[in-house]
N, C-alpha and C positions, 0 to 999 in steps of 0.2 A: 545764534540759536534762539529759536520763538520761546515765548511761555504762555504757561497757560491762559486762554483766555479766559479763565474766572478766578485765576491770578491777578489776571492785569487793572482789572477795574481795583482793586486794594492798592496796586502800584500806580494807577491815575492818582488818586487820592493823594498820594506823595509827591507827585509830581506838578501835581496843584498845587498843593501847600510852596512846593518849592518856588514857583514862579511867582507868586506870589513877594515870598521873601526876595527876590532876586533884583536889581534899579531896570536892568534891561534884558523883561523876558522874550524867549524866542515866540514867533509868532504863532496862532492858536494850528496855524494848518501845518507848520513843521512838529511841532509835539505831535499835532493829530498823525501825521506822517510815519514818526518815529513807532506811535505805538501801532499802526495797521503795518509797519515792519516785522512786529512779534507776534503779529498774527494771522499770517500767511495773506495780508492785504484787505483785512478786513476790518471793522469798527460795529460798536452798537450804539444806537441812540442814551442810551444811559451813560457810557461812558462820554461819548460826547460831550452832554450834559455835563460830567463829570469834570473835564475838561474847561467847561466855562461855555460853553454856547448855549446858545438860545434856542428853542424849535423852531424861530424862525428864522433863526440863523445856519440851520441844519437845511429848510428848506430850499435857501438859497442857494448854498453848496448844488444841491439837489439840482435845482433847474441850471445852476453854468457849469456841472458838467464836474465839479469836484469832487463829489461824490456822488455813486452809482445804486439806487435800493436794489438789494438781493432781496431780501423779504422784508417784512414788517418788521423796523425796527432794527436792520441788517447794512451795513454800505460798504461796497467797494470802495478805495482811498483811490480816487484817480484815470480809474479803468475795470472796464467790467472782464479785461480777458486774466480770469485766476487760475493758477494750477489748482489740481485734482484737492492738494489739502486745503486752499482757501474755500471750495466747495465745500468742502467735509467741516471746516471750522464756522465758516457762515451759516451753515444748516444748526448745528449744535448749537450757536450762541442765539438764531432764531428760535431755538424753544426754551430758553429759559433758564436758570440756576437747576443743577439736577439733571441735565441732561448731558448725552453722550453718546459717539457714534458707535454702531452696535452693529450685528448679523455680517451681512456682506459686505459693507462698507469698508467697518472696523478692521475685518479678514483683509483684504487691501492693503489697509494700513499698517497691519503688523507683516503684510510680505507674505502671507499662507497662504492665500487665495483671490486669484486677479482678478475683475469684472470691469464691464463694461456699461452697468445699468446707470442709467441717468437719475435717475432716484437716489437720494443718500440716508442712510436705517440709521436713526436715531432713537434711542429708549430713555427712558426715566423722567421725561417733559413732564412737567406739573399741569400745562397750559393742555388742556384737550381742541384749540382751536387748530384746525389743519394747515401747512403749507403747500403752496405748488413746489413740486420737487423734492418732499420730503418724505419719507415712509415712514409713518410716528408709530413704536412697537412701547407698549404700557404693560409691561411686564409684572405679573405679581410683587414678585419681588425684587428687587436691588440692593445688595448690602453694599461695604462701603470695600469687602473684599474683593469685590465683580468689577471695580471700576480702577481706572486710573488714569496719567495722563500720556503721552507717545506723541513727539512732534508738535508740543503744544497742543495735541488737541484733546479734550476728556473726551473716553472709549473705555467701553469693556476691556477687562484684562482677556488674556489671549484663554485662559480656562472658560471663561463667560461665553467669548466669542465661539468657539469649539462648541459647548450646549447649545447656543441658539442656531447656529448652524445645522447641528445634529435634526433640528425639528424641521429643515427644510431641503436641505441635501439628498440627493439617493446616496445610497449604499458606499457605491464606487467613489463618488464626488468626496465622503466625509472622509472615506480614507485615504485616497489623493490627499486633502487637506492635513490631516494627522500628519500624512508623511511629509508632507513639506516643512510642518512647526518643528516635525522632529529632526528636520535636517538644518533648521535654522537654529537648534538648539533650544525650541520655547516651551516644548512638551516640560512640563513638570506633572507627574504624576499624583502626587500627592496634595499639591491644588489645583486637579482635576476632581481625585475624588472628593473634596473636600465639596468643590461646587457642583457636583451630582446631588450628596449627602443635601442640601440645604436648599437643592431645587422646588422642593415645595411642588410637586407635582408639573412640571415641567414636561413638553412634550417629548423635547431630546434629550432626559433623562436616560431612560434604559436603553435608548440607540444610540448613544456615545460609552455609555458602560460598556456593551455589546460590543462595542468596536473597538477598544480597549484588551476587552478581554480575549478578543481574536488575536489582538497584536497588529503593530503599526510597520511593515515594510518601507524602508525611508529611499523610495526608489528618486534618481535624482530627474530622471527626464521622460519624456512622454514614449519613447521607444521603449525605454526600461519596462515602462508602468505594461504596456502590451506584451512585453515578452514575459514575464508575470503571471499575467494573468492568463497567458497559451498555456504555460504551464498547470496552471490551475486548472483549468478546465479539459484539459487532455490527461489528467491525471498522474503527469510526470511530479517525481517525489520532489519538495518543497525545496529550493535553495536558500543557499545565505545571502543576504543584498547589501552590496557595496561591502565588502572584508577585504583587510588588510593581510597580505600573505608576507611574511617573513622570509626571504630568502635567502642561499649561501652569502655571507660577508657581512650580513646585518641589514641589506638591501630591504627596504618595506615598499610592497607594491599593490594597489588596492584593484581591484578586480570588483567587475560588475557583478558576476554571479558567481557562487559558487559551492559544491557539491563535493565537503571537504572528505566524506568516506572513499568518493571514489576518485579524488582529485582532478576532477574534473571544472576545467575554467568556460564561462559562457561568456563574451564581452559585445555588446551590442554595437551596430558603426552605426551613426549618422552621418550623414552626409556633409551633414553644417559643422561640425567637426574633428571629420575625419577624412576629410576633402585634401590636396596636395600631397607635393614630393615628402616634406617633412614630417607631415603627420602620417604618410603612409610607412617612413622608414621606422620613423620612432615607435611605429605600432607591432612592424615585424622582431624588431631588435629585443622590445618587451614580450613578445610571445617565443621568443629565442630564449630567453632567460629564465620563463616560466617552464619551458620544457625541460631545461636542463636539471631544473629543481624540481621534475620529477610530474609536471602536472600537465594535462592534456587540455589544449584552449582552442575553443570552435568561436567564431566570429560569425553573426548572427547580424543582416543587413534589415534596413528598413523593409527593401522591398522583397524578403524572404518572408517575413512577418506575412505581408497580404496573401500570398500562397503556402500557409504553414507545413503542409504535410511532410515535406522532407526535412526540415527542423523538425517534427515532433521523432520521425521513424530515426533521423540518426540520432537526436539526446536518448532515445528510446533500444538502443542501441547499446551507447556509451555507458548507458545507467543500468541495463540490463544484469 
């Protein structure tokens, strides 16, 4: 398991000392090694330093190829091909004590929101000097509640990330993302509002309060999220998303949608997982089950969606 990288230079420190004390220390590039182990394959010139090298003994590294600069002051241990958090931990340790991966980055790293962007959102840098590949956000404010560490790397907590999001997101996108944290389980409500309360005029203030206050539908898949929102907008009355329905024997079966006045089940198929012999039996056997406890279940295909009309006219029907 990594730690953090403004951990690690207080544990260089120790580990100096220790080589020191030791008759036969290991060599300065296995220590260097050891510690771009805990941090996703990265190193900084300070800790180096820290370490026992020279600048120009860093250099040298440098030109045969032992270490790789990612930014000022930033090195790859060995190789410049890093996964996605050796990017995200090189950016952050490039701006300095106080900083941290933030906006969309961050979103990533906690699992609520995937991207593709080549730029990595770092906030609370001291340094106003820019990097290539960086998006430096200088936030009013940062308390010590908004940050933390995930993966070894210092990031907004998942409340922080949600506000800064809010000021860049549409509408649909922030609630997609709510509904993800809430289905990962990271929604905490009361350090949301907590970090609303203390935004200090923040721009996704009142647009994550707002979308809060609407309520978060924790739909699990991108079919879900459109069948959803057909509803919505054709005016059919609101379901309940993903409920657990209690059947005869003590049987729990959770169901995509549903419209528990009129018992009525909606379950959406994908393709990508509801494809073969087994997934088709097991899907009929669970709507055998459901009917016999009484509830009526329409099964709702991707490519009914693109032509919705006769899904809207039969739920329009059923709900009648």
């Amino acid at each position: 398991m990594c730690v953090s990288p403004r951990v690690s230079l207080a544990a260089v420190g120790g580990l100096t000392h220790a080589m020191t004390a030791e008759d036969n220390p290991p060599h300065r590039d296995v220590v260097v090694g050891r510690l771009a182990q805990r941090q996703w394959g990265v190193v900084t010139a300070r800790q180096l330093i820290g370490l026992g090298l020279s600048r120009g003994s860093i250099e040298h590294r440098v030109r045969i190829g032992r270490l790789v600069r990612l930014h000022r002051g930033v090195y790859a241990v060995g190789h410049s091909v890093l996964r996605t958090e050796g990017r995200w931990a090189a950016a952050v340790l490039a701006c300095g004590p106080g900083a941290v991966l933030s906006h969309v980055s961050a979103a990533s790293l906690w699992g609520i929101r995937a991207t593709a962007a080549s730029r990595v959102d770092v906030s609370g840098a001291r340094t106003r000097a820019g990097h290539p590949g960086i998006a430096l956000h200088r936030p009013r404010s940062l308390s010590a509640e908004d940050v933390t560490v995930r993966q070894a790397i210092p990031t907004t907590s998942v409340a922080r990330t949600l506000l800064d999001l809010a000021a860049v997101l549409t509408a649909r996108d922030l609630e997609r993302t709510l509904a993800q944290a809430e289905l990962l389980g990271l929604v905490d409500r009361r350090a949301l509002a907590a970090t609303i309360a203390r935004a200090n005029g923040h721009r996704g203030a009142a647009i994550l309060a707002r979308a809060l206050a609407a309520g978060v539908d924790a739909t699990a898949s991108e079919l879900e999220w459109r069948f959803l929102t057909l509803c919505r907008r054709s005016g059919l009355p609101e379901p309940r998303v993903n409920q657990w329905l209690t059947l005869g024997g003590g049987e729990e079966i959770k169901v995509d949608f549903l419209w528990p006045s009129d018992r009525l089940v909606v379950e959406t198929d994908g393709y990508r997982f509801h494809r073969g012999r087994l997934a088709f039996e097991s899907d009929r056997a669970r709507d055998a089950r459901l009917t016999v406890a009484g509830y009526r279940v329409v099964r709702v295909t991707q490519r009914q969606l693109e032509s919705p009309e006769a899904v809207i006219d039969t739920l329009s029907r059923l709900l009648a």
